[in-house]
Phi, psi and omega in degrees: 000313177298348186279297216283337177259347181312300185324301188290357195134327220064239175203111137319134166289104200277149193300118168323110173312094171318123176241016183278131210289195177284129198114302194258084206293183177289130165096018173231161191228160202263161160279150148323151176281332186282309205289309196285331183294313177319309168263355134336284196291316189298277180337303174301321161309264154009267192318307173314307154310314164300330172266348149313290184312332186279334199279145181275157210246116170304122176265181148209109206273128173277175189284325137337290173340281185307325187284334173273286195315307186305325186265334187292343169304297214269348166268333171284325192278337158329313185271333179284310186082017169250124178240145186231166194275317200319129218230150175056218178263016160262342160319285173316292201300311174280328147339313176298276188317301174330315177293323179310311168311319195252328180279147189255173217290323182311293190316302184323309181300310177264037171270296173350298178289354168248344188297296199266097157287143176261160196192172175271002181272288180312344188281313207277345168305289209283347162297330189286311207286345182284300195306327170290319201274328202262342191311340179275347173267319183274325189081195202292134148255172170207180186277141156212160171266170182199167191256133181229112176049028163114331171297145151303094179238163145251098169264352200234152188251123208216137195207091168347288188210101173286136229270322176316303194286353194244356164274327162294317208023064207210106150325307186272335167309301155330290180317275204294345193245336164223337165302265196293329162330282195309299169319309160254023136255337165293343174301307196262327141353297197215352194072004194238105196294150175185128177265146199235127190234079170325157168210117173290322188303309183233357171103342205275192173186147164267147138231126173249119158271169206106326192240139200268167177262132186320175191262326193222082159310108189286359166279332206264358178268304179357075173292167205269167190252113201271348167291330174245001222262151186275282223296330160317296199280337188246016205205337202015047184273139161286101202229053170286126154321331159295000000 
């Protein structure tokens, strides 16, 4: 028998048996174990977001809220003149897709300025809504009344000591960074003209909306207080309002 395999040849050397699994030929290397964990966790994250983003988000709306929502609707739909059944903010929400349909991007932009016509229910809006949102910028304010064409409104915002002006003391920051700033954008904004009336003297300040600011502001003559104003004394920037 050892003749008869001599005869052939002898024995072949047979190929060294491979224990590497398939895919992973001579010359490949596994990643680290810190890299497949990374990208593990990277994926997994990823995925986590993705099913966050799909989930609707609960609101719980205060009555302000609803009260807001309700009129910015019932004003869209008025103007459009398309109207839907629709309750809360799928109400709003459809009232939206409607201007989109029917307006091109420019209408949309000056649909803004008509959507709050003034009246006395918006003067008084926008007097409510300033004393809740803003107190963190002005500090505590309140509502006061005033005569608008022979009427009784509460339009005016009366604000004790503004947290801005008595952290600054400074005329011209007032004026320019919030006062004429603040005027013309709710104006050119939102349409609803409101004169804003600093008092230097005790910190305190009016907005009446509804009322256009004078032709010849006696705020913007206001020279500056060169003794307490922070930009004088730590800046020495010349910051009169005028």
């Amino acid at each position: 028998m050892e003749a008869n395999i001599l005869r052939c040849g002898g024995i072949k050397k047979l190929p060294p048996i491979s224990r590497r699994p398939p895919g992973m030929e001579l010359g490949y290397r596994r990643p680290p174990r810190k890299l497949l964990s990374s990208v593990v966790e990277a994926r997994v994250q990823t995925e986590e977001k993705m099913v966050a983003a799909t989930e609707k988000t609960t609101y719980k709306d205060n009555w302000f809220d609803r009260l807001a929502i309700r009129y910015l609707s019932r004003s869209i739909q008025a103007t459009t003149g398309i109207s839907n059944n629709k309750q809360g903010y799928e109400s709003l929400v459809e009232a939206a897709i409607m201007i989109c349909k029917k307006f091109d991007t420019k209408a949309q932009q000056d649909l803004i300025k008509i959507l709050l016509p003034q009246s006395t229910f918006t003067r008084e809006f926008f007097a409510a809504f300033t004393t809740l949102f803003f107190p963190w910028l002005v500090g505590p304010c309140q509502v006061r009344k005033s005569e608008v064409k022979g009427k009784t409104e509460k339009n005016v915002v009366y604000i004790p000591k503004c947290r801005f002006l008595e952290s600054t003391n400074c005329v011209g920051m007032c004026t320019n960074l919030c006062k004429v700033p603040s005027q013309q954008f709710i104006q050119d904004s939102l349409g609803m003209p409101v004169y804003m009336a600093p008092n230097f003297e005790d910190m305190s300040c009016e907005m009446v909306f509804g009322q256009q600011p004078p032709l010849h502001d006696p705020t913007l003559k206001q020279p500056c207080n060169h003794k307490s104003c922070i930009t004088k004394k730590t800046h020495r920037v010349n910051c009169s309002s005028g």
